[in-house]
N, C-alpha and C positions, 0 to 999 in steps of 0.2 A: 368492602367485599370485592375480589380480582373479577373482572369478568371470565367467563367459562369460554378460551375460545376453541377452537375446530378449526387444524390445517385441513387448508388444498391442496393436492397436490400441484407441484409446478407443473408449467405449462410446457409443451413442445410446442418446438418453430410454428406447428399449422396452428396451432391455438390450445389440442387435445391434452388429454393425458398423461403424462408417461407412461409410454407402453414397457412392455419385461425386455425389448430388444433392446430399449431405451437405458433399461437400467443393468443390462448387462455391460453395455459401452464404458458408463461409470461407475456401477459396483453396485449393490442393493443399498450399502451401508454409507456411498458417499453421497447416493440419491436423496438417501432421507436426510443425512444431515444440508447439502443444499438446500432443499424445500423450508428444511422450518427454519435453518438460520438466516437463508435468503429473508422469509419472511419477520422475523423479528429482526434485522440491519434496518428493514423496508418503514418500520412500525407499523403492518399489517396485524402484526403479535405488538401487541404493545406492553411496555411498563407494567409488570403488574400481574400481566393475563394469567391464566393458569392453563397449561397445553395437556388435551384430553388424551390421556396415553393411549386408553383402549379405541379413543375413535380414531386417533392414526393409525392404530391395527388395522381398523378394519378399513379406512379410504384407500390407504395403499396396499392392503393386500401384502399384509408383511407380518413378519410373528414379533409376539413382543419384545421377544428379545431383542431384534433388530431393533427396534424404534428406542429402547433403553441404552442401549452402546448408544445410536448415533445421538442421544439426549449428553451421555457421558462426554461425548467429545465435543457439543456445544458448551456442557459446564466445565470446560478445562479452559474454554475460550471468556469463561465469564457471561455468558451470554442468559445458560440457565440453574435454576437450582432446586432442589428437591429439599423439604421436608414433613416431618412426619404431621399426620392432619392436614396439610396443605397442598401435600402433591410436588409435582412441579410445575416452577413460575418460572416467568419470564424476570429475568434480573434486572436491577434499575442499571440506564445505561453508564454511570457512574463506574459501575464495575467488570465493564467490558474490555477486555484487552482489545484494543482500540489499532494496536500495530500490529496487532495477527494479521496473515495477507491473508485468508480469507474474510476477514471482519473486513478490510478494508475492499477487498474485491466485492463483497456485498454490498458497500455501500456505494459503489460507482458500476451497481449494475444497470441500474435504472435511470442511467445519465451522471453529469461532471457532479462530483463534490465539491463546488466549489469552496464549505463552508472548511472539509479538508483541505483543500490546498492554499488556503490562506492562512488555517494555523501552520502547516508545515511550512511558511515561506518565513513566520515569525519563529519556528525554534530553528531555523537555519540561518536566519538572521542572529539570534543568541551563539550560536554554537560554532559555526564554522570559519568567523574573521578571529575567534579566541584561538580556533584549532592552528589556523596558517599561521599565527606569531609565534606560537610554539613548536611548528613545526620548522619555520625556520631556523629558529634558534638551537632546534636537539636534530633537525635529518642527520640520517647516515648515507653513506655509497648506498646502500641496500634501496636505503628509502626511497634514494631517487630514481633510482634505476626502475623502482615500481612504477612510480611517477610518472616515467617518462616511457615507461611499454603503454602503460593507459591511453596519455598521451599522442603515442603511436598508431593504438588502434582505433582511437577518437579518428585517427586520418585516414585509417585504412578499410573503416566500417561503410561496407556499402550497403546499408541499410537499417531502418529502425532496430529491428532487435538488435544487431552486432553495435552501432551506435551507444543506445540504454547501455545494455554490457559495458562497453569500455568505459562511461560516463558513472557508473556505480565504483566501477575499479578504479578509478584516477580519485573520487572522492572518498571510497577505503585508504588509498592510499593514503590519502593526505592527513586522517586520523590518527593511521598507524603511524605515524612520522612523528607527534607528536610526544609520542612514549608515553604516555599516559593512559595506564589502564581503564579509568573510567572514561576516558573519551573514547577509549578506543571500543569501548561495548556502544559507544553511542550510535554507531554505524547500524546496529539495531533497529535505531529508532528513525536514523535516515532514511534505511537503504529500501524498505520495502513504500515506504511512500513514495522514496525521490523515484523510484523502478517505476508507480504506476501514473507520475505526474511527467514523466519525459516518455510513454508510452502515450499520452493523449497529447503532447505538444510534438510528436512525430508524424501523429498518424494527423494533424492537424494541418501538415506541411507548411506550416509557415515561422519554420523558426530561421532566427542570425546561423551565423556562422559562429558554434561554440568553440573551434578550435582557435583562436586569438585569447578569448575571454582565460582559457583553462591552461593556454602556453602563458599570459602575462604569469598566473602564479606558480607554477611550474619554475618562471625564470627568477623569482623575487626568492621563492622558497630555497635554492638552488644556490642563489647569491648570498645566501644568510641572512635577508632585511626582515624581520618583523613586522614593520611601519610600514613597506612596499606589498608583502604578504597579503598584510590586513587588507589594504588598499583594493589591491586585485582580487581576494575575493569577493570584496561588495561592489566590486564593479560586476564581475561575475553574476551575482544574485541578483543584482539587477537588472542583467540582459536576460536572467533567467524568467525572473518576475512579468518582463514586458512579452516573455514565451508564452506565458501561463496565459495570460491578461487575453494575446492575439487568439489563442486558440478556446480561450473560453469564448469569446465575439462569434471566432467563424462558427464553434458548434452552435450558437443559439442563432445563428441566422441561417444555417441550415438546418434547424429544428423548426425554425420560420418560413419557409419556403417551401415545405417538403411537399 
C-alpha cells in the first residue's frame, strides 16, 4: 500500500510561505508545479507515494483545477500518474524523463548532482570522440564556419553565461557536421546537462583555459583527420572532467567551512 503523502508548500528565501506576491512573480500554475516536482526530484514525495489532490487545494489556497493542470504537466515529465481507484502517484523514477531541464534543475537544487554529472561525463565519453571522426570525414564550408563563430565567441565571451552559450554552439556544431540524423537529435540529450555542468564549473571559477582544448578539434576536424579528431576530443573531455572534479572539491569545501 503507497503511503498517503501531503505537500508543503515551498519555502521563500526567509523561511515562509509562498505569499500570492510570490506567486504572481511566477504564475499560480508554475508555483504549484515547482513545489511538488521540486519535492518528488528531492524524494520528499517518494516512489510510490500517492499526492492528496484535495489537500494541495487546500495548503495552497488554490482551486482544483490549478493543482490538476500542474499534476498534467508533471505527468508529461513522467514524474506523475493517475489512475482510476488509485488516484495519483508518484511514478517509479525509472520513468522520468531524466533530460527535461526542469527534471534536471530540480535535481541540482539542493546542491551538485554529482551522481549526474558522472553519467553524463560517461555518455560523452561514448558519444562525442565517434561524432568528431565523422565529423571530419563529412564537414562542409557551412559546418565549419559554424565551428568556428562558436569558437570565436568561446574568445569573445566575457563571462559565464556568454561562455556556457558559445560552449553548447561549438558542441551543436560539431553534431551537426556529422550529418547524421540520429546524432544530431543527440544534442538533446547533451545540451541541457552539458548547459547545467559548465554553469557550476564557471561559477566555481576554477576552470583551464577551454579555448586550446576546443581549437585543437576545430583544427583536426577542419583538416579532415578522423584519428586527430578523436584524439582531441578526449583530450577535451578530459580537461573537461578535471573542470568537473576542481569544482565539485571547491563546492564541498565551501559547504565545509561555511
Amino acid at each position: 500500500m503507497s503511503e498517503r503523502a501531503r505537500v508543503e508548500p515551498a519555502s521563500e528565501p526567509d523561511g515562509g510561505s509562498p505569499t500570492r506576491a510570490s506567486r504572481r512573480r511566477r504564475g499560480l500554475h508554475g508555483e504549484v508545479v515547482e513545489i511538488i516536482g521540486h519535492r518528488i526530484v528531492s524524494g520528499e514525495l517518494p516512489e510510490g507515494a500517492t499526492i492528496n489532490v484535495n489537500a494541495l487545494e487546500e495548503e495552497l489556497d488554490i482551486s482544483l483545477t490549478a493543482v490538476r493542470e500542474a499534476l498534467k504537466v508533471l505527468g508529461a515529465k513522467g514524474l506523475v500518474d493517475a489512475r482510476q481507484k488509485r488516484g495519483t502517484f508518484v511514478q517509479p523514477r525509472a520513468n522520468w524523463h531524466l533530460l527535461d531541464a526542469d527534471v534536471i534543475r530540480w535535481r541540482f537544487a539542493d546542491g551538485v548532482d554529482h551522481r549526474f554529472l558522472a553519467q553524463l561525463d560517461e555518455v560523452r565519453e561514448i558519444i562525442e570522440p565517434a561524432a568528431a571522426r565523422l565529423a571530419a570525414e563529412r564537414r562542409t564550408d557551412a559546418d565549419l564556419e559554424r565551428l568556428e563563430r562558436a569558437l570565436n565567441a568561446m574568445v569573445a565571451a566575457d563571462g559565464p553565461e556568454p561562455a556556457v552559450s558559445a560552449d553548447l554552439a561549438f558542441h551543436r556544431a560539431l553534431l551537426v557536421a556529422t550529418h547524421n540524423e540520429l546524432l544530431e537529435q543527440m544534442e538533446i540529450v547533451l545540451e541541457v546537462g552539458l548547459a547545467r555542468r559548465d554553469q557550476i564549473v564557471h561559477a566555481a571559477g576554477h576552470i583551464d583555459d577551454a579555448i586550446p582544448s576546443h581549437a585543437a578539434v576545430l583544427s583536426a576536424v577542419r583538416d579532415g583527420s578522423p584519428a586527430a579528431a578523436e584524439r582531441a576530443v578526449r583530450d577535451l573531455l578530459n580537461k573537461a572532467q578535471a573542470d568537473s572534479q576542481r569544482a565539485a572539491a571547491s563546492r564541498r569545501h565551501g559547504e565545509g567551512t561555511a
